[in-house]
N, C-alpha and C positions, 0 to 999 in steps of 0.2 A: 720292396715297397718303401717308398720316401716316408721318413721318419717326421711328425710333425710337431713343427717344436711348441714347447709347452709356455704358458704366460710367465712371466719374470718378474712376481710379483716380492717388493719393497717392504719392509717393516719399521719404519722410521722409528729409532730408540727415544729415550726422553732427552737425553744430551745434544742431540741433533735437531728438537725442535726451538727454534729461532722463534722471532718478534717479526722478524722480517727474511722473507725466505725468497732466495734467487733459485731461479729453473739450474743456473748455470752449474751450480753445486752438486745437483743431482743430475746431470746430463749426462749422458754417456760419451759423447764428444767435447773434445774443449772448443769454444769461439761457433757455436750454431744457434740461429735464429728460431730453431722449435722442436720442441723432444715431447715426449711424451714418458709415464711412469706409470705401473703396475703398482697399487699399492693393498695390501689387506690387513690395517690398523689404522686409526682412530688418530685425530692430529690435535687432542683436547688442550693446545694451546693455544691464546689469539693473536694473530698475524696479518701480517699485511705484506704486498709482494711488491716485487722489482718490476712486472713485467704482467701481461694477462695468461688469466688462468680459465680453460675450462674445468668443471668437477663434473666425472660421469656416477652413479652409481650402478656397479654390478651385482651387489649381492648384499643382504642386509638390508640393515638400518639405521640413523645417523640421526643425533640431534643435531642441524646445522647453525650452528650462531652468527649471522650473518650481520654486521652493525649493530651489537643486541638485541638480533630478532630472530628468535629461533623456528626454525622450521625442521619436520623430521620428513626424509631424503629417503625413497626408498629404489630399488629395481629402475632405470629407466629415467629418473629425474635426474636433472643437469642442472649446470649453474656457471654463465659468464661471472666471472671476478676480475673486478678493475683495479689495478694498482693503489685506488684509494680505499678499498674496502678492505674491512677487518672481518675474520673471521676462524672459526676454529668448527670440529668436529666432533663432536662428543657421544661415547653409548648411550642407546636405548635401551640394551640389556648385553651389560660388560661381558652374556657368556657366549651370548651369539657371533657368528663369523659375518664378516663386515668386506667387503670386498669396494674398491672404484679405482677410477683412471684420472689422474691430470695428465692435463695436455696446456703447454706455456711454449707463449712467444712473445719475442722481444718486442718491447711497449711499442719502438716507434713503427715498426712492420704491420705490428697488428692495426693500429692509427694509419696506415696507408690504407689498408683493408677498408678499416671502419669508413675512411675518408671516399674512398670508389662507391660504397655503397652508400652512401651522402648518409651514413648513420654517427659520424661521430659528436657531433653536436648533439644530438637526441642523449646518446651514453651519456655523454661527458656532464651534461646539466640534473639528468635525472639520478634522483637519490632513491629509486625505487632497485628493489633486488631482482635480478636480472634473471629468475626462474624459466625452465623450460622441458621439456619431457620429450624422451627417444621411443620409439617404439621397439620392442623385442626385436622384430627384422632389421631396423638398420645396427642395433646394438650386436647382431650376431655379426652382421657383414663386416665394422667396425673391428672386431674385434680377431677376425679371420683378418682380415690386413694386418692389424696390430700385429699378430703371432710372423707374418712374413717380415715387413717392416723391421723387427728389434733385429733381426739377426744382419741386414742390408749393413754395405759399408759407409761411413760419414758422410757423404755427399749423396750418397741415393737417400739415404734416414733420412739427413735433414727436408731432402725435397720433396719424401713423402710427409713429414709431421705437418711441416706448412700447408702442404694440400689437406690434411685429417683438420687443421685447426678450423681452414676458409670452410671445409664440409660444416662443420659444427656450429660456426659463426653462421653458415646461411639455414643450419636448422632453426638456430637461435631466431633470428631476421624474421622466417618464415612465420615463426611462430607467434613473436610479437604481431605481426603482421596481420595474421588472419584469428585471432584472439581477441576479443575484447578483453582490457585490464581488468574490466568489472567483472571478468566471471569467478566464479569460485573455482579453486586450483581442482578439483574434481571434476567439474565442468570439462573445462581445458585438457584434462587427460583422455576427455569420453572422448570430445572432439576428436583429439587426434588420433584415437585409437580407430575411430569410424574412418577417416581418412585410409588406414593403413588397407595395403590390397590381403594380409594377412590375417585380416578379419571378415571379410566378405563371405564366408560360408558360416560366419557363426551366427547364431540366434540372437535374437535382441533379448533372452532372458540369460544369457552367455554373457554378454555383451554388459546388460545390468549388471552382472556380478561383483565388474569394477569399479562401481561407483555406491554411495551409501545408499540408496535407495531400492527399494523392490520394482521388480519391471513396470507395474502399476502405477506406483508414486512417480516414478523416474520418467516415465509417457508426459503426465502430465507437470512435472518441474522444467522438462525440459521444453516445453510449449511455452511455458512463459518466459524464458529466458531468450528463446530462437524465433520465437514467433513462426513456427513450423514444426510437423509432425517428426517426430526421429524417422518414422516409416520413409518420410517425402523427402525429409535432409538426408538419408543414407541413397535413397531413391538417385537424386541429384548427382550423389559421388559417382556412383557406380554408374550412372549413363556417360559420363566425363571420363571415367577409365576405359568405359566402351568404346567410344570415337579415339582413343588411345590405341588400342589395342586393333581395331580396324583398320586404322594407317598403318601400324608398325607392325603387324605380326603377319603369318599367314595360314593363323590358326581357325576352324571352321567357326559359323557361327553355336554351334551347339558347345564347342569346347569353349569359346568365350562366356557362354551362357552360364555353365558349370564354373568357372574361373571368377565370376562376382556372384557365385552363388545360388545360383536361379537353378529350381530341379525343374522348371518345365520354359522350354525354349518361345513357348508363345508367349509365357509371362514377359520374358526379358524382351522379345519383337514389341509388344506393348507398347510397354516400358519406354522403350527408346522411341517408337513413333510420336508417342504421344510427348516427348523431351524434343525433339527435334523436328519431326514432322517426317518424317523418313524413317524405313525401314531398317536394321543394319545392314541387311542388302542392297538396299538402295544408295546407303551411306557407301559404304565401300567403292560400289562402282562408279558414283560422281564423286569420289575425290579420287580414284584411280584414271578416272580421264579426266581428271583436273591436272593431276601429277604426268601425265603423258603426254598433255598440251603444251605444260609449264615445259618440260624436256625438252622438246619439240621445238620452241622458241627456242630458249637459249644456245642450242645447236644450230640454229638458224644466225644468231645471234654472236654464236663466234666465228663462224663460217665466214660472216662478214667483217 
């Protein structure tokens, strides 16, 4: 049985933490554009970096001091760091265990990046803290690479880290993206966790748990912020993962049904007609002879 290797997790001593901290220092290769590090200790000095930095948190919790503005970091929450920011780590309770990941690349690489995604100018002027949240499922997926990834030799690492950065940068992306800045960071976490397909069978008093409010209050907070029902906005998700799941898979309608949740299969028929106008039977079969036409052409099409 293949042995699976374990995280290779760092303890930065007090002598080693710097004002100003290079990835390349802590890299496992010399002269690579993006590495990543295991860390489970606290960085309670304040620093600024050579190059961009993502911060994951695994485990614990963090007073984050970000331009001195603290935020506390738990499970799930991320953090872009721009070369001009300052920033340290500090306990929330020195007894508890504290686990996260940087992941750093080289300033002008990442600026290629930012620049494809016509985001560098948006970074580069705003002096807002660049906050952001993973969900548990990409944070397991993440981290099952991670474990293959450290052991790879220099040239496959580095061109997996650069690919794990671009992942991270376009959750960042996403997130700003479909987030309003105005919401409260509790908001923003409900959101995405509603988003996640790993919450589709949970209950919305489940679902409440994660947020400061009782299922009750939380109904009605979240109406005035969304101008729609949680019922109607998870509604909305999950008929979009449906027309997903009907092109790509070729899973029955009852097991899709059960898959966002729905114990009774008329519910989700419903659901989806009344979203689209179409049946998920009916879905499948006109975009399966849509996809047989399109074929059809272009075989047609090279033929010639």
């Amino acid at each position: 049985m293949k042995q699976i290797p374990k995280p290779q997790f760092a303890s930065p001593s007090k002598r080693t933490m710097k004002p100003v901290a290079s990835y390349q220092i802590a890299a496992p290769f010399k002269n690579i554009s993006a590495m990543f590090n295991w860390v489970n200790a606290y960085y309670p000095v304040d620093h600024t970096h050579t190059h961009y930095e993502f911060l994951v948190i695994l485990s614990g919790k963090t007073k984050h001091v970000l331009n001195d503005t603290t935020t506390i970091m738990s499970r799930g929450d991320a953090c872009l760091l721009r070369p001009s920011d300052k920033h340290r780590l500090d306990p929330v309770h020195p007894s508890t265990d504290f686990q996260h990941l940087t992941f750093a690349m080289d300033k002008d690489l990442f600026e290629k990046l930012l620049s494809y995604y016509q985001s560098y100018e948006d970074l580069a002027i705003t002096t807002s803290a660049c906050y952001f949240f993973l969900s548990d499922n990409f944070i397991e997926q993440l981290t099952e690479k991670l474990l293959i990834v450290q052991n790879l030799e220099k040239t496959k690492y580095e061109k997996n880290a650069v690919l794990l950065c671009n992942s991270l940068l376009l959750n960042y992306l996403e997130y700003t993206l479909n987030y309003e800045p105005t919401y409260p960071d509790w908001l923003k976490k409900f959101l995405h966790e509603l988003r996640s397909p790993t919450n589709f069978n949970k209950s919305l008093e489940e679902l409440a748990a994660s947020t400061p409010y009782s299922h009750s209050a939380l109904t009605r907070v979240f109406k005035q912020y969304m101008n729609v029902s949680i019922i109607k906005y998870l509604t909305q998700i999950k008929m979009t993962a449906a027309k997903r799941l009907l092109r790509t898979t070729n899973l029955s309608m009852l097991e899709i049904s059960l898959e966002l949740g729905y114990d009774s299969l008329s519910t989700f028929n419903h659901n989806f007609k009344n979203a689209f106008g179409l049946t998920p039977t009916e879905y499948k079969k006109a975009y399966s002879k849509t996809s047989t036409t399109n074929e059809h052409s272009q075989h047609k099409l090279n033929e010639s």
